[in-house]
N, C-alpha and C positions, 0 to 999 in steps of 0.2 A: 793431573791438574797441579798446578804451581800452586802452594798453600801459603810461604812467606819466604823471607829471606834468610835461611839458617845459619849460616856462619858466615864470617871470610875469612879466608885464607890468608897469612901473610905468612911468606919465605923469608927464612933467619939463616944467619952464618952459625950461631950457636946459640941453640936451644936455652940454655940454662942462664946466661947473661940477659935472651930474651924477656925470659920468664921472670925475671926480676926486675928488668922496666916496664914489663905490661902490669905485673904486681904494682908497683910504685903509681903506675898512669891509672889501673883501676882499682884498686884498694881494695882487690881479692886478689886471692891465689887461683892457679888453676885448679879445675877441680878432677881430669883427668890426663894423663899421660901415659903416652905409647906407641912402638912402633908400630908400623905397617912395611910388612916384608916386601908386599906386592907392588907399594909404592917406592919403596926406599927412603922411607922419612921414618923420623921419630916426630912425634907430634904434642902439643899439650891444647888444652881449650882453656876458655876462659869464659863465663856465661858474664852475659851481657845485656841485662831486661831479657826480652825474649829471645835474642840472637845469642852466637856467641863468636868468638875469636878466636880460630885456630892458627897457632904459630906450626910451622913447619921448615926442620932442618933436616938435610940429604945426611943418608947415611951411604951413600955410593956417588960415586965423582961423576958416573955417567947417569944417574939418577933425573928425570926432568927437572925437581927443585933444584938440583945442582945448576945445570945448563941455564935454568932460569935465572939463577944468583949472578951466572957466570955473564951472559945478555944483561940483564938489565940492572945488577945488583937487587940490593932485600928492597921487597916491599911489597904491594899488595900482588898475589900471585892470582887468587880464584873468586867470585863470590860463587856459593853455595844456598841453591833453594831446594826447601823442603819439599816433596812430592806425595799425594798418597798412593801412588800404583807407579812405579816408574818404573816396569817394563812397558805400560799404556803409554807413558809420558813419551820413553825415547821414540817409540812407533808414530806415535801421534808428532812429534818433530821430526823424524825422520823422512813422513810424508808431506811434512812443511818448506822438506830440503834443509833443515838442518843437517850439518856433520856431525855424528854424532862417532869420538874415539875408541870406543868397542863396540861388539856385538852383541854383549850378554852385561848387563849390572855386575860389579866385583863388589868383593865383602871388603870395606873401608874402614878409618875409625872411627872410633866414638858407636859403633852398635847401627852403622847404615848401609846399605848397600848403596852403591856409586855409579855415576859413568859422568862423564866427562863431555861438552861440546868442543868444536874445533873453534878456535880463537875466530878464524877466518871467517865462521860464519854468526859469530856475534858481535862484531864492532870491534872485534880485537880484544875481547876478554874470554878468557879463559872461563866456563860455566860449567860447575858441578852442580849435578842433579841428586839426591840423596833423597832416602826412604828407612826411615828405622827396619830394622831385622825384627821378626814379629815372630 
């Protein structure tokens, strides 16, 4: 089950210039930062009341946020909802005919495991599904 809306996503050319105008726009700093190999991003959040703001920059030129940058330029790439069982979640979508872009949930950042819908089958948005690692 879908519990809220946990982040979003926005693809940056560079992380650290980012991270200085989301500072200025929200008058925090991030409160984590880090890559994710699997993805080829380096990433920082920013909490946001109960959501938060993930900025993400490619750290590889074939990377999707790369290809993404490279399409449409920066800007919003994913939203991200919170799940409590999201191996139930993607089956239970998957028998709705959602696409769903793996098999199995990957270890993400920020402490979630992840999967991904296909754009195609949401209205042309990229949807990540996320579950803390427990």
């Amino acid at each position: 089950m879908i519990l809220k809306i946990e982040h979003l996503g926005i693809a940056v050319n560079d992380l650290e210039s980012a991270n200085k105008l989301f500072t200025s726009l929200l008058g925090t700093t991030p409160y984590k930062t880090e890559t994710v190999q699997s993805e080829k991003v380096s990433t920082s959040f920013f909490q946001t009341g109960e959501s938060k703001i993930e900025l993400l920059e490619a750290t590889d030129p074939g990377s999707p946020v790369a290809r993404f940058i490279e399409k449409y330029g920066e800007g919003i790439h994913h939203v991200a909802f919170e799940v409590d069982d999201i191996r139930e979640t993607m089956k239970d979508l998957r028998e709705k005919g959602f696409r769903i872009l793996s098999d199995e949930p990957m270890k993400g950042a920020d402490n979630k495991l992840i999967c991904f819908l296909h754009p195609k089958s949401t209205n042309g948005v990229l949807v990540e599904l996320c579950q803390e690692i427990r």
